[in-house]
C-alpha positions as CSV (number, residue, x, y, z in Angstrom):
1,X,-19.7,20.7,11.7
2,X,-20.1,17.0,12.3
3,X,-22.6,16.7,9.7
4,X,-20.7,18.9,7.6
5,X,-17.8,16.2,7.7
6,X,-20.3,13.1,7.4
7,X,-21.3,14.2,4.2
8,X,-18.0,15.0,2.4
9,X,-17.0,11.4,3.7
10,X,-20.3,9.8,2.2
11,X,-19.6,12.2,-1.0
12,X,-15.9,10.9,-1.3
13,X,-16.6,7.3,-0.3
14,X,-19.3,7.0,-3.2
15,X,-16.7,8.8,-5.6
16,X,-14.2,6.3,-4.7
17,X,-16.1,2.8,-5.4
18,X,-18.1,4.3,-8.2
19,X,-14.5,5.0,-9.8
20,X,-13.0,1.8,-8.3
21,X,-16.0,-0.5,-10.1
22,X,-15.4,1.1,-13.2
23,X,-11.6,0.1,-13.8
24,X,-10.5,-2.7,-16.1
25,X,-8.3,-5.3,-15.7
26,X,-6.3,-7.2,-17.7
27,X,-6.9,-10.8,-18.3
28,X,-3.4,-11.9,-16.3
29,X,-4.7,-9.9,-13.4
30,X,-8.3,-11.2,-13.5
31,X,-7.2,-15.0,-14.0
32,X,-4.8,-14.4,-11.1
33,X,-8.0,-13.2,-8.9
34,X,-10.0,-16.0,-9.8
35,X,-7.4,-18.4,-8.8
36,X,-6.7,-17.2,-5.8
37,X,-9.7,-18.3,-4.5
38,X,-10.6,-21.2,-6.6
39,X,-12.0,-20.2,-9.2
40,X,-11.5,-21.4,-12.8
41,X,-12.2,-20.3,-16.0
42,X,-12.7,-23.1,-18.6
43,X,-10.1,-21.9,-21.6
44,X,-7.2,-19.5,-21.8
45,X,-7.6,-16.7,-23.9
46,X,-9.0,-16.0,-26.9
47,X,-11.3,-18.4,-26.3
48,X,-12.4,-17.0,-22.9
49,X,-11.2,-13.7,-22.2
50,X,-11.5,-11.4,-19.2
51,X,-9.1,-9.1,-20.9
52,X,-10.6,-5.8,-19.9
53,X,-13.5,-7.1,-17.7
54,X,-14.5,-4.5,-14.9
55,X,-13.9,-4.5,-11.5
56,X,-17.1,-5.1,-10.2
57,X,-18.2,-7.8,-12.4
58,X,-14.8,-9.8,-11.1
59,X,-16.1,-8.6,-7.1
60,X,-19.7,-10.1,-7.7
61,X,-18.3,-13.6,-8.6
62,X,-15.9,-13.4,-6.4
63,X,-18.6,-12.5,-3.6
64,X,-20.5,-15.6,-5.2
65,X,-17.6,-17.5,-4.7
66,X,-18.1,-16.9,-1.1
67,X,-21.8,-18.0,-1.1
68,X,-20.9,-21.8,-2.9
69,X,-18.0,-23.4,-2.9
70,X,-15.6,-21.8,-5.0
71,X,-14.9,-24.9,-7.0
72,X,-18.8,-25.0,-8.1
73,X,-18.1,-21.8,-10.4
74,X,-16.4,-22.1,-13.8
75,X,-16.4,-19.2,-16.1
76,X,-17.0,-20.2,-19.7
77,X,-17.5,-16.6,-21.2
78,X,-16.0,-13.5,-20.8
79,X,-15.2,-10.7,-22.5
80,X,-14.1,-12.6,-26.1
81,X,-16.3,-10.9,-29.0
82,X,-16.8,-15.0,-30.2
83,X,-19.4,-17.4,-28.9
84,X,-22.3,-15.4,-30.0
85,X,-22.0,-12.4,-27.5
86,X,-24.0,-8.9,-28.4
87,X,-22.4,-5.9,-28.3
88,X,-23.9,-3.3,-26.4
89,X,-22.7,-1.0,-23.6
90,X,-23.4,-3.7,-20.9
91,X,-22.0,-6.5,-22.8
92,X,-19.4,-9.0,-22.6
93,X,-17.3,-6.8,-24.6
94,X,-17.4,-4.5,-22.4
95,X,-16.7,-6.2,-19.3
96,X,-20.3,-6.3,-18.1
97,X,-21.0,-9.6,-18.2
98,X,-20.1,-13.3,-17.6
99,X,-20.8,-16.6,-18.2
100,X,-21.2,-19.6,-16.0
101,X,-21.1,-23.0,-15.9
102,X,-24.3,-25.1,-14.6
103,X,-23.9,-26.7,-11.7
104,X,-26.4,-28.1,-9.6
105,X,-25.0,-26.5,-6.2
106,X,-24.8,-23.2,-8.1
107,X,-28.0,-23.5,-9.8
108,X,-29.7,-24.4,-6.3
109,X,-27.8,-21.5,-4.5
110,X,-29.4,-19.1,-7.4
111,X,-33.0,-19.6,-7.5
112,X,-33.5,-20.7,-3.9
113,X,-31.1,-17.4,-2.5
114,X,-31.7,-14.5,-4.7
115,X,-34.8,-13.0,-6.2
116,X,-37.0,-13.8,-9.1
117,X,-36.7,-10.7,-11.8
118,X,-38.9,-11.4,-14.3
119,X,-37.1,-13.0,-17.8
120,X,-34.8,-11.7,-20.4
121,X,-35.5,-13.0,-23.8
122,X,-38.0,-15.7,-22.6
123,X,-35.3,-17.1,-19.4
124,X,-35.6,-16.8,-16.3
125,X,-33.8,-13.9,-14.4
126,X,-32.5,-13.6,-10.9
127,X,-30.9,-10.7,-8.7
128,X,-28.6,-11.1,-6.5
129,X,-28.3,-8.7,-2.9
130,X,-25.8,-6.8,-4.8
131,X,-27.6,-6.3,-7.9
132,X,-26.4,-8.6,-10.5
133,X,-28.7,-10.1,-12.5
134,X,-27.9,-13.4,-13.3
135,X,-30.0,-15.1,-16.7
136,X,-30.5,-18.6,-16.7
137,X,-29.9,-19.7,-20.6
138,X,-30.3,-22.9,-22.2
139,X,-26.8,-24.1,-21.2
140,X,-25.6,-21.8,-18.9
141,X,-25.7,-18.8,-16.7
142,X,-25.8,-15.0,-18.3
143,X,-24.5,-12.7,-15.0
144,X,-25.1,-9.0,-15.9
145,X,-23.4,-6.3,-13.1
146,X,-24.0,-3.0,-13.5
């Protein structure tokens, strides 16, 4: 019977952050977030949204936040459809992704900390423990979370 119980409780517990990752939020909510622990994001909206950017993509900077010093991330790209994003179904657009400001204390924390993944479109690519990928573009970071 134990076991029996175990394995509704792993059933609903993956049921419940699978459908917790998936929501959207809404830019106010997001920015709010962000702030809260020291965050920034470079622009107001339009020219850097997070209107409908997912839960878990906000969590793994967040959780990055918590790695570096807060005040080393900035967020220059979210989901706007402007600023040469791709569509796609892990796109910006879709709240997949993020961009990032360089930083030498985030750049550091990145390649020394999580682990090389090949390249996307000729740059580098690195994974975080929690799956994110982040891309290392000419002038700033690409973070893909799945």
């Amino acid at each position: 019977m134990k076991n029996k119980r175990f394995f509704v409780l792993i059933l609903v517990l993956g049921f419940v952050s699978s459908t917790v990752f998936a929501q959207t939020l809404t830019d106010a909510s997001a920015r709010r977030r962000l702030s809260n622990v020291g965050i920034t994001v470079n622009a107001s909206a339009p020219q850097t949204s997070l209107e409908g950017i997912r839960e878990a993509t906000l969590l793994e900077i967040v959780w990055l936040s918590s790695r570096v010093n807060a005040r080393n991330i900035v967020i220059t790209g979210g989901t706007e459809s402007t600023g040469g994003h791709n569509s796609g179904t892990y796109s910006h657009g879709n709240g997949y992704k993020v961009d990032l400001r360089f930083n030498s204390t985030l750049d550091s924390y990145i390649e020394n900390n999580f682990t090389r993944d090949g390249s996307v479109d000729g740059y580098p690519a690195y994974r975080s423990p929690n799956g994110g990928l982040y891309v290392k573009e000419r002038d700033h970071w690409d973070v893909l979370v799945r």
